[in-house]
C-alpha positions, -999 to 999 in steps of 0.1 A, spaced: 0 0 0 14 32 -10 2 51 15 11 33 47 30 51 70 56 28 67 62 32 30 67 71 37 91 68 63 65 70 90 62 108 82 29 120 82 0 107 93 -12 108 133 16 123 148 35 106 178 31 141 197 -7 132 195 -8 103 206 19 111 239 -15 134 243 -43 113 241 -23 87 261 -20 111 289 -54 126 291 -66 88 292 -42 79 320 -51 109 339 -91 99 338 -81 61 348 -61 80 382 -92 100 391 -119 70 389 -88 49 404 -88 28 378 -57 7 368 -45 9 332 -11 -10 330 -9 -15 292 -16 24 291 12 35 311 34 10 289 23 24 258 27 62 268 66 49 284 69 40 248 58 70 232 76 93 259 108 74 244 99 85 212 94 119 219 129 120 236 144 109 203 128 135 186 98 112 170 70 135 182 63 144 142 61 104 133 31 86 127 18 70 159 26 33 143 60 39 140 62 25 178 69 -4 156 105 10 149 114 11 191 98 -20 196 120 -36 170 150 -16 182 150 -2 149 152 37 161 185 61 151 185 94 170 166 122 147 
């Protein structure tokens, strides 16, 4: 497919920044009905990673790349 994010260099799409977000508003509504959300907090540790290397402008599914160990510094 053409237009997966993968075959653009992840560039585009919904951004990394965006989902670092959403992840944090979520996680923040699961502490004030003290509700647990372990594979939240793993996913935003992931995209905080991201961020830190610069990633924030990659498509969300690019997560791929740092789960793979694939990453370089941007």
């Amino acid at each position: 497919m053409s237009q997966a994010p993968s075959n653009r260099n992840y560039e585009g799409g919904f951004g990394s920044a965006l989902m670092h977000k959403d992840l944090t508003l979520a996680l923040d509504a699961a502490k004030g009905e003290r509700v647990a959300s372990p594979l939240g907090s793993a996913a935003h540790q992931l995209y905080t990673l991201m961020l830190s290397h610069g990633a924030g402008h990659k498509d969300f599914s690019a997560v791929i790349q740092y789960l793979n160990g694939e990453h370089t510094s941007e």
